[in-house]
C-alpha positions as CSV (number, residue, x, y, z in Angstrom):
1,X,11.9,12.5,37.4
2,X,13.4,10.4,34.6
3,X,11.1,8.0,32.8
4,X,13.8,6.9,29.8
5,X,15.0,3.3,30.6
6,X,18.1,3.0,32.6
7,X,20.1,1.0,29.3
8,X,19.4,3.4,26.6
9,X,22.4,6.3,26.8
10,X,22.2,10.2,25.9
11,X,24.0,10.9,22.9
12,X,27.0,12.8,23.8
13,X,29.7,12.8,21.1
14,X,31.2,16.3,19.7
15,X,33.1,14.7,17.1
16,X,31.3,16.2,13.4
17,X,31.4,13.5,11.2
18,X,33.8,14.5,7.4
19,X,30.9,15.1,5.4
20,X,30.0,17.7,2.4
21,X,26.7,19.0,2.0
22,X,24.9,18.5,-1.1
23,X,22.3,21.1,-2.7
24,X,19.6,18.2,-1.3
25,X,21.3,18.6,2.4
26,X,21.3,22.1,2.5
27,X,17.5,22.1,1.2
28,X,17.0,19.7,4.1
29,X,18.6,22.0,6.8
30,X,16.8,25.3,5.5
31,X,13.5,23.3,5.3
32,X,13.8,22.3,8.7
33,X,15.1,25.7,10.1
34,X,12.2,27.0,8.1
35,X,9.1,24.7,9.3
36,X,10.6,25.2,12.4
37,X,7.4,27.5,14.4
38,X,9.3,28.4,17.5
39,X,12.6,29.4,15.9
40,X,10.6,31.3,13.1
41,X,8.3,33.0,15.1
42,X,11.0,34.3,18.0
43,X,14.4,34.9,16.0
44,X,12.2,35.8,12.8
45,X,15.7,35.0,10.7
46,X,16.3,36.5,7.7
47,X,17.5,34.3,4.8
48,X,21.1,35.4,5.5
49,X,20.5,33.8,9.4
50,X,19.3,30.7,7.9
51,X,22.5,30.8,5.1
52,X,24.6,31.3,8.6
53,X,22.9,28.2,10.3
54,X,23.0,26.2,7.4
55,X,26.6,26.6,7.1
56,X,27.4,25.6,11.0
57,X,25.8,22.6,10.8
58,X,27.6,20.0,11.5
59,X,27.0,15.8,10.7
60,X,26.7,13.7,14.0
61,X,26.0,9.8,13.4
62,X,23.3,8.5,16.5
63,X,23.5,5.1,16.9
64,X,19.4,3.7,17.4
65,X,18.5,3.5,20.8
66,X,20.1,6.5,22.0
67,X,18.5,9.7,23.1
68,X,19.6,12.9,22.2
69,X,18.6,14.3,25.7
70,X,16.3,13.1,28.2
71,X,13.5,14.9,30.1
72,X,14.5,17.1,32.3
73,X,17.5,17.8,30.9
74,X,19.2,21.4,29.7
75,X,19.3,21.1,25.8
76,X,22.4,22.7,24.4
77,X,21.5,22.0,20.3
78,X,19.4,22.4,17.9
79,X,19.0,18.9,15.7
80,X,17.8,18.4,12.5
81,X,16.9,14.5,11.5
82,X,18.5,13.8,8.0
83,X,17.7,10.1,8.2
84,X,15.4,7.5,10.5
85,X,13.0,9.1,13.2
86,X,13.6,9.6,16.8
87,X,10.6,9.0,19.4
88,X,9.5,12.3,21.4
89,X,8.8,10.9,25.3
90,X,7.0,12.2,28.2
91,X,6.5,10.1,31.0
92,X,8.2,7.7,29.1
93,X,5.3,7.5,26.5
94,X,5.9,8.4,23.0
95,X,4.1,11.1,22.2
96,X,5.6,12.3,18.8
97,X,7.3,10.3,15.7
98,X,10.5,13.1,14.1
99,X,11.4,12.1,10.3
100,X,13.6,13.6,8.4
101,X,13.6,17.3,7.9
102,X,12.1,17.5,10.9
103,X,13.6,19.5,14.1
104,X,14.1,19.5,17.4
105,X,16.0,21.3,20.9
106,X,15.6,25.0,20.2
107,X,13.4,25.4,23.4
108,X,16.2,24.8,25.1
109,X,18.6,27.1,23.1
110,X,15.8,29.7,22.9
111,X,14.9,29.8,26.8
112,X,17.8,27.6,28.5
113,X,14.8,25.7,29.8
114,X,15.0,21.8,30.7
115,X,13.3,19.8,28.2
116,X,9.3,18.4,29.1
């Protein structure tokens, strides 16, 4: 069942944004790789894993109002908030505030389950 409203669209766009990462980026991403529990405790990377990561990550710009994935759905990334806050639902009531550093979709990279 899908509680988001009907206006509000899923981020989709694959397009990485030109952008260098600065020592304070990269500090950001490790951080948030790091303070991750699920990813920690399940792939238990090693520093090189998270030097790996840290170098695939890409820049995507989310316009407010958009959802990165909705309830129910198959999450296919792992995000990392570098600026604002998203809004965690379920049953369409927020439930958690992410800021940056913060993280987000591995469940559904971990297990290929559908997001709660």
């Amino acid at each position: 069942e899908d509680f988001s409203p009907p206006t509000s669209p899923v981020f989709s766009s694959t397009d990485p944004l030109p952008r260098e990462k600065s020592e304070q980026d990269v500090k950001l991403i490790v951080d948030g790789v790091r303070e991750n529990v699920h990813l920690m405790e399940i792939l238990q990377p090693t520093d090189e894993h998270i030097q790996i990561i840290t170098e695939r990550v890409v820049w995507m710009s989310v316009p407010a109002g958009t959802f990165l994935y909705r309830e129910g759905d198959h999450c296919t990334s792992f995000f990392i908030i570098h600026d604002g806050f998203f809004e965690v639902l379920e049953r369409g009531s927020v439930v958690q505030k992410l800021r940056g550093g913060q993280s987000c979709g591995e469940l559904g990279l971990l297990y290929g389950a559908k997001s709660k």
